[in-house]
C-alpha positions as CSV (number, residue, x, y, z in Angstrom):
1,X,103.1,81.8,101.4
2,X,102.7,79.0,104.2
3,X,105.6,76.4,105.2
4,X,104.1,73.1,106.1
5,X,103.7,72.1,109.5
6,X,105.8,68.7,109.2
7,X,107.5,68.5,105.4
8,X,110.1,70.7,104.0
9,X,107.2,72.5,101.4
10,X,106.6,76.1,101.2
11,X,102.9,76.7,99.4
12,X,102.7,79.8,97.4
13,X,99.6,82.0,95.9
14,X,99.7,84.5,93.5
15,X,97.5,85.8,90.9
16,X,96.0,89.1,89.6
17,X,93.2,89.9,87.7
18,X,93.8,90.6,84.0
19,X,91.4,93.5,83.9
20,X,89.1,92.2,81.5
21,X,87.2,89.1,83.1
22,X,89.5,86.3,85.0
23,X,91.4,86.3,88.1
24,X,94.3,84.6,87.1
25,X,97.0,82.9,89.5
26,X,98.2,79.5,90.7
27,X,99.3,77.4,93.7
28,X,102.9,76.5,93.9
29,X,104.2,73.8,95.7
30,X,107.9,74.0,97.0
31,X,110.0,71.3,98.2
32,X,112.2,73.2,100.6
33,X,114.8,70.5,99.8
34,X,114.7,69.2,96.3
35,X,113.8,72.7,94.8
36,X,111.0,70.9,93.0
37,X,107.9,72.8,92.3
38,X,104.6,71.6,91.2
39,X,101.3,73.7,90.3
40,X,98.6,71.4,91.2
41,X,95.7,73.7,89.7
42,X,94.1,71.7,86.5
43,X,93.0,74.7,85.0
44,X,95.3,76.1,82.5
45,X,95.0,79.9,83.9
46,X,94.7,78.8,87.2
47,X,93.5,80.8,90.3
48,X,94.1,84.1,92.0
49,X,95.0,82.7,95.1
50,X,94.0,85.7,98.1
51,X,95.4,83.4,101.2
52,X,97.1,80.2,102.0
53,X,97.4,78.0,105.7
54,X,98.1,74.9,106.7
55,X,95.3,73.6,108.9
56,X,97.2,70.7,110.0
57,X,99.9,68.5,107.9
58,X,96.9,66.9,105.8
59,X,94.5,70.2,104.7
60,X,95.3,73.1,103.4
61,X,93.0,76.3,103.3
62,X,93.2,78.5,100.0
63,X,90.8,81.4,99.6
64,X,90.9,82.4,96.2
65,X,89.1,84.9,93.9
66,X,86.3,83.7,91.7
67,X,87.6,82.5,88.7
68,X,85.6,85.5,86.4
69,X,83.3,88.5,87.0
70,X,81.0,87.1,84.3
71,X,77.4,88.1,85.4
72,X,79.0,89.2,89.4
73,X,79.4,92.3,90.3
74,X,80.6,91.0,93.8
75,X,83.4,89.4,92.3
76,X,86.5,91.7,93.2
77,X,85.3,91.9,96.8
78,X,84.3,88.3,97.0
79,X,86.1,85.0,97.1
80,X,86.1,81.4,97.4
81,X,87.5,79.4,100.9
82,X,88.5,75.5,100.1
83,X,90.0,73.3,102.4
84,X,91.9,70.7,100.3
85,X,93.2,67.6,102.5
86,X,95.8,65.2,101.0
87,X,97.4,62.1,102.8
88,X,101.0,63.4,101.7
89,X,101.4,66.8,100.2
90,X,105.0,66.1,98.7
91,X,103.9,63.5,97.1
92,X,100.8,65.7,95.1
93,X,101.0,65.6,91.2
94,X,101.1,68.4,89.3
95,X,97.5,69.9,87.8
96,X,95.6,67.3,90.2
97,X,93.6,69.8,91.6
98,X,90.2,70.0,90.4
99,X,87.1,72.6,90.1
100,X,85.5,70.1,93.4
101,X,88.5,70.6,95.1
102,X,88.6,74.2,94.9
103,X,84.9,74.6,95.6
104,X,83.8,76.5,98.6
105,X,81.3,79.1,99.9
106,X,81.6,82.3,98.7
107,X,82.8,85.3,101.3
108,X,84.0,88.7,101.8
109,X,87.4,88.8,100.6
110,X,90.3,91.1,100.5
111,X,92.9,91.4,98.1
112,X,95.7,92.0,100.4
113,X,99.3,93.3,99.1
114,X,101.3,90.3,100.0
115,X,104.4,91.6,98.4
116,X,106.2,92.9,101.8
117,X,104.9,90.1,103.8
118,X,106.7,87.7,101.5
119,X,109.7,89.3,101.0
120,X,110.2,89.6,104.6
121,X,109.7,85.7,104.8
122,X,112.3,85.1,102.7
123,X,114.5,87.1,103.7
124,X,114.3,85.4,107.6
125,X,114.1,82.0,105.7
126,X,117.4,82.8,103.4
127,X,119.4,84.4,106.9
128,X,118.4,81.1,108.9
């Protein structure tokens, strides 16, 4: 999870991999205010997303898993770093993310166990 710098959003990865060939997931997007929530990932199964932070109040860096391990024996240890920049992130439509915006070079990549992390940041964010 990453709050924006500037807007009352809260961006939010998740994914896994199904075991058999994709890493599955999607970005969510969080109005802080409005409770609205948009997944702006075209694809219908989406990405496992691995990280997510704001670079500034325009871009937004998601490092992701490969969408399959067709053909890549790297892909559980690998992954892919976009930074996606957008004039005004609240105002992003759902599924109007595309395979060129998500394109990036391919890295080392953990699969960290976010679940701690993020129930510690909303617990702080619920108490505030």
């Amino acid at each position: 999870m990453a709050f924006h710098p500037a807007l009352p959003l809260l961006a939010v990865g998740t994914g896994r991999y199904d075991g058999g060939y994709f890493f599955e997931g999607e970005l969510l997007l969080l109005h802080l205010e409005t409770s609205g929530t948009r997944s702006p990932i075209e694809h219908e199964i989406g990405r496992q997303v691995l990280e997510l932070e704001w670079v500034d109040e325009h871009a937004l860096r998601i490092s992701m898993a490969p969408p399959d391990d067709w053909q890549h024996k790297q892909a559980r240890v690998e992954g892919h770093v976009a930074v996606v920049h957008r004039d005004n992130w609240a105002s992003v439509l759902a599924r109007s993310l595309t395979g060129r915006d998500l394109a990036g070079p391919r890295l080392p990549a953990s699969r960290p166990d976010g679940r701690e992390t993020a129930r510690q940041m909303l617990v702080e964010v619920t108490e505030a």
